[in-house]
N, C-alpha and C positions, 0 to 999 in steps of 0.2 A: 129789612130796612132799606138796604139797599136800591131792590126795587119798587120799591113804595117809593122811593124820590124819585126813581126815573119817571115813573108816570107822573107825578107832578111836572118834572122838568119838561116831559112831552107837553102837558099842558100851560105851563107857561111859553112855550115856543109858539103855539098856536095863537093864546092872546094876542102874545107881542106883535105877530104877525111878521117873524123875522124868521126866514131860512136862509141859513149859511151857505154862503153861497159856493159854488164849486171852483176849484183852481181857473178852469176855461173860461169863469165868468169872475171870476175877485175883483176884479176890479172896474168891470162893465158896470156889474147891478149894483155898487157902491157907489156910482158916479165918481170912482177913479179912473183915471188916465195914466197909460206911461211913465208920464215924468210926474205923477201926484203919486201921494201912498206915504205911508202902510197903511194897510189896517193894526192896527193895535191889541192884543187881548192878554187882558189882566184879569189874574187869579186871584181872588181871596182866601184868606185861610177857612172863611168858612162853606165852601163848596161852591161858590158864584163864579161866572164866567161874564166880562164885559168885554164887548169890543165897540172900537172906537174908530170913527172916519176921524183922519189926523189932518183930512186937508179942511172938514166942515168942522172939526173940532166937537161933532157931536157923536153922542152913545147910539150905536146903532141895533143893541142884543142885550139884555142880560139873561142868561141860560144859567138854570141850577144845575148840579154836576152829580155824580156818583162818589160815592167816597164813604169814609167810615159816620162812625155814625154823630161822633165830636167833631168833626168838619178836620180841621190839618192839611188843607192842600199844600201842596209844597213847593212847585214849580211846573212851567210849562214851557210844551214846544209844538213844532208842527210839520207837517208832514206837506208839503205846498205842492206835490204832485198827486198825490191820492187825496187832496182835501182831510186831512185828516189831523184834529190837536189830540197830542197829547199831553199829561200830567201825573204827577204823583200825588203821594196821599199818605201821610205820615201813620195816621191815626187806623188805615185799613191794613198799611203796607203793603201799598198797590200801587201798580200801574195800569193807567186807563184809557182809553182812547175816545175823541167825539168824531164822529162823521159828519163834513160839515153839511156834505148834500141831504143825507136821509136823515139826520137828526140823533142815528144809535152810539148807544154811552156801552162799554164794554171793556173788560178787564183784560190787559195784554200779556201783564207779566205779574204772576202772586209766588209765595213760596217762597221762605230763607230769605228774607228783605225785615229788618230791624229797623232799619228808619228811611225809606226811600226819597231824595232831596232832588238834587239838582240833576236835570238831563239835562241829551243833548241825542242831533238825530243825522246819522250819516247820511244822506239823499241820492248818492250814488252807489252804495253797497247795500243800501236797507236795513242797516242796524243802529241800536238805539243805544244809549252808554247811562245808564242809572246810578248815582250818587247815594251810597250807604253808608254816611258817616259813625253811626255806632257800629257796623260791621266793621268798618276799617276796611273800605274795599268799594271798588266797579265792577257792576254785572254791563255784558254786553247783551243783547239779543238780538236775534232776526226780527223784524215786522213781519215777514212775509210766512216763514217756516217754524216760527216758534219757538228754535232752540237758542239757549242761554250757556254763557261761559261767567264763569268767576275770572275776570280777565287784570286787574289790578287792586294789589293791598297796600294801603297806605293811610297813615294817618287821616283821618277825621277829614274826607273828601267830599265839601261844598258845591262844586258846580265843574260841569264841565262844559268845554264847546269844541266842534269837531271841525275840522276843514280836511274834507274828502279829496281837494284839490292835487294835496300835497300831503297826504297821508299822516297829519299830525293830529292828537288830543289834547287838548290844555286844560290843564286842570288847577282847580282853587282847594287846597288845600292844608290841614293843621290850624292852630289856634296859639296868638300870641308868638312865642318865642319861635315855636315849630313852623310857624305861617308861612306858605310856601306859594308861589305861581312856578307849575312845573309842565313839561310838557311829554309825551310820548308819542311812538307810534299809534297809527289807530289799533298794531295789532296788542298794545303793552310792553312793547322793547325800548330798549332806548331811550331809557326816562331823563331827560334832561330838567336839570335847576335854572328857571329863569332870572326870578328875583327871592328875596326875604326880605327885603325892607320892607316889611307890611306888618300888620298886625291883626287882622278879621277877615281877611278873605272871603266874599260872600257869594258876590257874584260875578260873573264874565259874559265877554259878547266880542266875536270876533267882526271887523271890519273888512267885508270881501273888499271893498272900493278902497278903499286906504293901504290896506292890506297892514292892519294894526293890532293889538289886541287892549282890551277896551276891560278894565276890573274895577270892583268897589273896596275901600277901604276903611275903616272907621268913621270918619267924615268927609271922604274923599272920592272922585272918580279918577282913577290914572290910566294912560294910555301904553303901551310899548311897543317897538316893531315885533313881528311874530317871531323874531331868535332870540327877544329881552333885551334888544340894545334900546335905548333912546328912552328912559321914561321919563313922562311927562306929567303934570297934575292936570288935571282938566277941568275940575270942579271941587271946589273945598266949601263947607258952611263950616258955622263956627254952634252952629243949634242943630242941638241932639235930634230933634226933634222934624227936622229939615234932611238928616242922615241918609244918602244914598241906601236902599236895602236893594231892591233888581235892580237889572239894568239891561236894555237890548238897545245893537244901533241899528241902521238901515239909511242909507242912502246918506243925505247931508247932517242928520241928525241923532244925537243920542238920548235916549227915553231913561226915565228911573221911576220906579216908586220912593218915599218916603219913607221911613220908620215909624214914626209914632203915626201921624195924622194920613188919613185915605186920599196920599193925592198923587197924579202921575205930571212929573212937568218932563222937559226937554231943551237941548241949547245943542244949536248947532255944533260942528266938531272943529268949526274954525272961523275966523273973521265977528263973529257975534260973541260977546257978552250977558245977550239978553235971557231968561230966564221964562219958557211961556209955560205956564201949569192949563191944567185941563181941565175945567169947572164941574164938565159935563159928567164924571163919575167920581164926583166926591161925596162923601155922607154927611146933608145937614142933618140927620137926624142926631140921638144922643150916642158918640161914641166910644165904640168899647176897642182898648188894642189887643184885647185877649182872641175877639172873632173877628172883627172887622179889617186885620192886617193888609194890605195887598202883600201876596207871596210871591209871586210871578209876573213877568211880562216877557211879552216876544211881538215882534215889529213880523205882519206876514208880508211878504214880498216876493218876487219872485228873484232879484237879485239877492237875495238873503239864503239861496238856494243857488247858487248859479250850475248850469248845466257844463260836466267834464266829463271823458275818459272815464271809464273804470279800471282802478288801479289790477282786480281782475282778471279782462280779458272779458270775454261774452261767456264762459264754461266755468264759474265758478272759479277759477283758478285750476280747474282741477281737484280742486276738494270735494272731501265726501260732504263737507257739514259746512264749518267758518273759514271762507275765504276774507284774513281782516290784516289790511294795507300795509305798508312797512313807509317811513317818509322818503319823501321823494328826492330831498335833495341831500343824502348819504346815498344816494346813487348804487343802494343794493338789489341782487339778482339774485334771483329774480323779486318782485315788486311788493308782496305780499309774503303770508304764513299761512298754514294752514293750521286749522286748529278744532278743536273738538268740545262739546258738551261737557259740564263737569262732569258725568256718570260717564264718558268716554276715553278712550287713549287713542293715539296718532302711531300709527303702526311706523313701520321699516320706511314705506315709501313718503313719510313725511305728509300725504296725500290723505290716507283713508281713516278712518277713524272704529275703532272697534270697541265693542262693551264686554269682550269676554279676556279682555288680556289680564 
């Protein structure tokens, strides 16, 4: 079934006469500029991919996806130096990748994944952080190498967003009473509690330029600085129906989808009030919130990505397998952990990893 979609998808890419364009060119061949952008790309539950010019406010793609065979996408991200999105997929229990240059759909990470939700994508270490909320737990993986760690357990974990910057992971998770905005290292130490005044934790988006973190709540967007101090409400409706469900920001602006109705609006992150929704990918057809959800969104930019250090070093750390960051500003030495596959152990030297201990 699988690939019986892909080849439709290859063939609606042709129709459309849209090829995704490459990191080198994002914003050339979309008649963006510099100071114009993002692109936009929004996921539905039922295997569709839209992106969107946010400065012409029009649909520029809609690509059909790989995924199970009841549709379930889950959430999306992007890889803005190798051109590459990826997404999860409830219903296959995968995770998938698009290429945005050549067009190929391909499965990154399958296997011991229960409900795969919310990611998120290191840009300077190459690893992806995957959201298993009925596992009660975060897989990490390499993009580049393949290999996967069972890297944090914790109650019913929503979304996560990484800043490689500063070696942290913030995560949304628990339900109700449990609801948590927590955060750790990217290597899973040091888990710190940011808030619990919440109560649905859905989704998150960090603010490189603000330097804020940006979350959904019931009927709510709140803001915080990235240690938890200063929260702010950003955006409240009073209709369920109007409900932040994603949310990605980028630049001056912060994006969401809806709950019930297929629409994505945005409101600047200060000085405006105003409310601008995006006509160009909504459904007047007859709709259904069973398939037609949007699940996803992610703002592509390349400030959304900013280029640093690797926490690293140029050799891996040293490590045989996962070299994965420790934060930055607890000022420990050295900067990182090394760490190993679940089918592996971390010998003597902390360094190497072995499968026969």
């Amino acid at each position: 079934m699988e690939k019986s979609w892909y080849l439709l998808t290859c063939f609606l890419s042709i129709v459309n006469g849209f090829r995704f364009p490459t990191p080198s060119t994002l914003f050339t061949e979309n008649h963006l500029k510099d100071d114009e952008g993002p692109l936009l790309a929004v996921l539905d539950f039922n295997k569709r991919l839209q992106v969107l010019n946010t400065t012409s406010a029009k649909r520029i793609a809609k690509i059909g996806l790989l995924g199970g065979n009841n549709g379930a996408s889950a959430n999306i991200n992007f890889n803005y130096e190798d051109g590459l999105i990826y997404w999860t997929d409830v219903s296959s229990k995968k995770v998938y990748s698009l290429n945005a240059e050549t067009g190929e759909q391909k499965v990154i990470l399958e296997g011991d994944l229960r409900s795969p939700e919310g990611l998120t994508y290191d840009w300077i270490h190459k690893n992806c952080y995957v959201c298993d909320p009925f596992g009660n737990k975060i897989v990490v993986f390499n993009t580049v190498t393949g290999l996967r760690k069972t890297l944090i357990e914790v109650e019913n974990p929503k979304d996560v967003a990484a800043d490689p910057r500063n070696g942290w992971l913030y995560i949304a998770h628990g339900w109700e009473s449990t609801a948590r905005i927590s955060r750790s290292g990217l290597n899973g130490e040091n888990m710190q509690e940011l808030t619990a005044r919440l109560e649905i934790p859905y989704s998150i988006s960090l603010d490189f330029v603000g330097n804020k973190l940006y979350y959904t709540d019931w009927n709510k967007i709140l803001s915080m600085k990235l240690n938890g101090e200063r929260i702010r409400t950003f955006y409240r409706t009073s209709g369920y129906d109007y409900t932040p469900n994603t949310m990605t920001v980028s630049r001056e602006y912060v994006f969401w989808t809806t709950s019930i109705e297929e629409q994505v609006r945005r409101k600047k992150k200060r000085g405006s009030t105003r409310i601008i929704k995006f006509n160009a990918l909504e459904n007047y057809n007859r709709y259904n919130s069973q398939t037609d959800s949007y699940m996803g969104i992610v703002a592509i930019h390349s400030q959304n990505q900013p280029a640093t250090a690797s926490l690293c070093g140029d050799n891996n750390g040293g490590c045989s397998h996962f070299c994965l960051p420790s934060p930055v500003d607890l000022h420990l030495s050295p900067s990182f952990t090394c760490h190993c596959p679940d089918d592996m152990e971390l010998t003597d030297d902390n360094k190497t990893c072995d499968c026969n201990m």
